[in-house]
N, C-alpha and C positions, 0 to 999 in steps of 0.2 A: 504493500500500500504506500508507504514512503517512497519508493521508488516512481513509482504511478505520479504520486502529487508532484514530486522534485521535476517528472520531464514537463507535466503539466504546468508547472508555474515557470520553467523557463522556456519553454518552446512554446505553447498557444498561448497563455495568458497573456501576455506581450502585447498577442497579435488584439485578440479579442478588445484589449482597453483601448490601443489606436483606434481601433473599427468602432468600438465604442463611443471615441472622442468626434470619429465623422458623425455617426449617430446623432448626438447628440446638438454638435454645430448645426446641421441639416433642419434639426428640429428650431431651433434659436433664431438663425441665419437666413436670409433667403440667398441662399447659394445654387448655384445653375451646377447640376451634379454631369449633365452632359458635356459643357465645357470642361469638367476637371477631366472627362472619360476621354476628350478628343486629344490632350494634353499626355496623358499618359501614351495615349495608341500609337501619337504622331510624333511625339519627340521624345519624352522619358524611358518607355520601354524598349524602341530601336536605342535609343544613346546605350540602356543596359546591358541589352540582348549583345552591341557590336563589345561596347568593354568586356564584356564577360570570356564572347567567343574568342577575342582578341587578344588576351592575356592571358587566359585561362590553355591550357595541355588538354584539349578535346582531337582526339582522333577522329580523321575522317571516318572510319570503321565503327567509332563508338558514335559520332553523329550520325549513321546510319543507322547504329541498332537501336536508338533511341528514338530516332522519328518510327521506324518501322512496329516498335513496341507501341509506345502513344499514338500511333493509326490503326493497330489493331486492336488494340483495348477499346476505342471510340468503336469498331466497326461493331466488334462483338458485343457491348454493351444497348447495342442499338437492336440487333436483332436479337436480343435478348427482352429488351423493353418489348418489343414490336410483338412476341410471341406470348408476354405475359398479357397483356393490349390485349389480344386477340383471344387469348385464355379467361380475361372479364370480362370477354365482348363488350369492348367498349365503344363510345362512337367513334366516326374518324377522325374528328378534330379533337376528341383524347386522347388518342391514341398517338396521334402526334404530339402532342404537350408531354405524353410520356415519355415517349421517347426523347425528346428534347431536355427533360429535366434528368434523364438517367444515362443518355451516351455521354452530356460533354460536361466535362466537370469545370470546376475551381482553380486551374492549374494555373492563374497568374496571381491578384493580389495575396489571394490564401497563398496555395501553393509555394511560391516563391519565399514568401515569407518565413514559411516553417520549415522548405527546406533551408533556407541560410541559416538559422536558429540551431539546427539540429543539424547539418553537416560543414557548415563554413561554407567557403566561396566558391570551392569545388562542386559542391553540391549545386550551389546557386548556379553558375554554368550549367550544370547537365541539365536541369529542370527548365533553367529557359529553354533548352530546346524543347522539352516535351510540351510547356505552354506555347510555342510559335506553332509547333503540327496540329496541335488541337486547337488552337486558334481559327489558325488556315481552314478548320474540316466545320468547326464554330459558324463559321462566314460562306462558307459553301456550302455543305453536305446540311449543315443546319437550318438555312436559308430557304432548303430544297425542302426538307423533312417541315419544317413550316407553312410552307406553300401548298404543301401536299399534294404534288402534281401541274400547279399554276404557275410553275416558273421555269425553265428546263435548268438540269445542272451543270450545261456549259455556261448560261447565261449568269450561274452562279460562280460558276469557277470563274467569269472575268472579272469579277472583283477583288479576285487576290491582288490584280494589280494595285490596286489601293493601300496595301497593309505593309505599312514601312518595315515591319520588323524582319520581312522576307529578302529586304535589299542590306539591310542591315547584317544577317548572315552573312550573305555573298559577297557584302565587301569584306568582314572580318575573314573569312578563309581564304578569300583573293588575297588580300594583305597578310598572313601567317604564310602563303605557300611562298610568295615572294620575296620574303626574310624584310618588308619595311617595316620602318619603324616611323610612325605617328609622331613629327615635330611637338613639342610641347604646347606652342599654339593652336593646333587641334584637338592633343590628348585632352587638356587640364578642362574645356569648356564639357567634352563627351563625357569627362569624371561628372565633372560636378551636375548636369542633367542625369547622369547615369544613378548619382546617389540620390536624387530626387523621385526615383522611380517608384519603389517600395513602398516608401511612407504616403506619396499621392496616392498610389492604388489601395493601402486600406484604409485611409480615410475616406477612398471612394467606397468600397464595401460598405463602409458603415452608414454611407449616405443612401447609398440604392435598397440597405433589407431596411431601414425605414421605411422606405417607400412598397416595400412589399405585401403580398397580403395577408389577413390569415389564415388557417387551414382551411382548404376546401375541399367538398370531394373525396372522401374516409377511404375509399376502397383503393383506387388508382394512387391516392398518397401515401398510403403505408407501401404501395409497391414500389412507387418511388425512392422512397426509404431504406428502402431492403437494398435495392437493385442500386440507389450509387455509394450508401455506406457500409456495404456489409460483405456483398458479393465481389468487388472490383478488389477487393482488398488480398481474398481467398485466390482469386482468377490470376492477380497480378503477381502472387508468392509461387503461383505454379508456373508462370508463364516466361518471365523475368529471366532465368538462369535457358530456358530454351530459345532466347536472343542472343545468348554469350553475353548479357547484364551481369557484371560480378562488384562486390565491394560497393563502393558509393555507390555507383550507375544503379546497380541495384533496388539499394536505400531509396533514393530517389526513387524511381520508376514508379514503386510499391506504393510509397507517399504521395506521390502524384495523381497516378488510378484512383486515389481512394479519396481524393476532395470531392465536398460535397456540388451540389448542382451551379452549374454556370452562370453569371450574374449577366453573361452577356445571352444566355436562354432565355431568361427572365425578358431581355430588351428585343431582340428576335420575336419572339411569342408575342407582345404589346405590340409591335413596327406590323406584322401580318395576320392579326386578329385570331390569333391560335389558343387558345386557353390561356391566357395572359395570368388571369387569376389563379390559373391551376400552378403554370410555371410559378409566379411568384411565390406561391405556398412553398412549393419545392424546395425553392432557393431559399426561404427562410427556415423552416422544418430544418432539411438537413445542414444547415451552418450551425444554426442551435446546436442541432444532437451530436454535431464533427466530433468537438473536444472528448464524446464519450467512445468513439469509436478510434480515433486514432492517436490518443494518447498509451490503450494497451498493446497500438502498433508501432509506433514510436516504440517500447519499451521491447517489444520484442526484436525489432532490428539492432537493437543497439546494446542486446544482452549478448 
């Protein structure tokens, strides 16, 4: 039980009181929560994502096995939703909302957060790339899974060209394979947006599950529930080492699979009239219940 409280008050508690601090501002403040989201998307998370790739000892090899894990976790957690959907005959626009609130997770303001907490900066490297892939599949595949059929998902894939964090790789491994080095006048400005990243994104957390709703819908949200905190977790401990994920990469991966529902599902679901209220619940329900689920994950990767 010591053990338990000790990872819990330095790895989520942390996170929970910043999130708590946007919460709270949100409430107080009339703050434009979508300006703080366009801020992170457009400059703070590319400036993190390139520092991270940049400076950080990522293998080509290990950034393959790391996008190809975090695309498969989203695939199979999708047609895992879509089967239990179809298991409470639900309608089809729950069935999407289910889906949406159980393939894509939390993998940036959470995510990020807890992994630096819990593995240092290494960790924070390998995890940005799992939040850029599911990002990417967020804005696409997610798009599509919203639409439910009213949008094609080429039409969706051309707005990856939008999502700076994409160019953001490609220049940090263009520049590591070339052996440059980043003059000082470009490093020190990417530092300092890069260290702004973090802290904007869970203050923005705490601003968006304000705004969320509350439980709706008892049968399809307890499935929710199950299917992004309980199963991604078991899935991702079996799956993880048959990527060649070993050590951090590992750590990471397992951590990541297992955040709760996507706050940018939540914005998807509201943007395309998909159970907006249902995502929301989602997104609120399982951040709640996160700290109970993966603090005894936490302790077992780290025992």
């Amino acid at each position: 039980m010591t053990a338990l409280v000790r990872i819990f008050a330095e790895n989520l508690l942390p996170i929970l009181i910043v999130a708590a601090i946007g919460l709270l501002l949100h409430r107080i403040l009339p703050i434009d929560v979508r300006t703080l989201s366009r801020l992170a998307l457009y400059v703070c998370i590319p400036a993190l994502v390139f520092q991270l790739l940049y400076r950080t000892d990522v293998t080509p090899l290990q950034l393959l096995r790391i996008v190809a894990f975090a695309a498969a976790m989203v695939a199979i957690m999708a047609v895992l939703a879509f089967l239990v959907g179809k298991a409470l005959r639900l309608e089809p626009l729950t069935l999407s909302g289910l889906v949406l609130a159980t393939a894509f997770m939390n993998s940036g303001n959470y995510g990020l957060s807890l992994n630096r907490l819990a593995f240092g900066e290494d960790g924070l490297a390998l995890a940005s790339l799992f939040f850029v892939t599911t990002s990417l599949l967020n804005n696409s595949l997610g798009i599509f899974i919203a639409r439910a059929g009213r949008e094609t998902l080429a039409h969706s894939l051309a707005g990856l060209v939008r999502v700076p964090a994409v160019y953001a790789i490609l220049l940090a491994v263009a520049l590591r394979a070339l052996r440059w080095d980043l003059p000082l006048t470009l490093s020190r400005p990417v530092e300092i947006l890069a260290s702004a990243a973090i802290p904007l994104m869970l203050l923005q957390l705490g601003m968006q599950l304000s705004r969320s709703a509350g439980p709706a819908r008892r049968a399809p949200l307890v499935a929710a529930v199950v299917l992004r905190l309980i199963v991604p977790a078991a899935l991702a401990w079996i799956l993880a080492p048959l990527f060649g994920l070993a050590d951090v990469a590992r750590q990471v991966a397992i951590v990541e699979a297992s955040m709760p529902t996507a706050l940018l599902s939540s914005i998807i679901a509201t943007e395309f009239d998909t159970e907006a209220d249902f995502v929301g619940s989602a997104v609120l329900v399982t951040t709640i219940l996160s700290p109970l689920t993966l603090t005894p994950l936490l302790l077992l990767l780290t025992s």
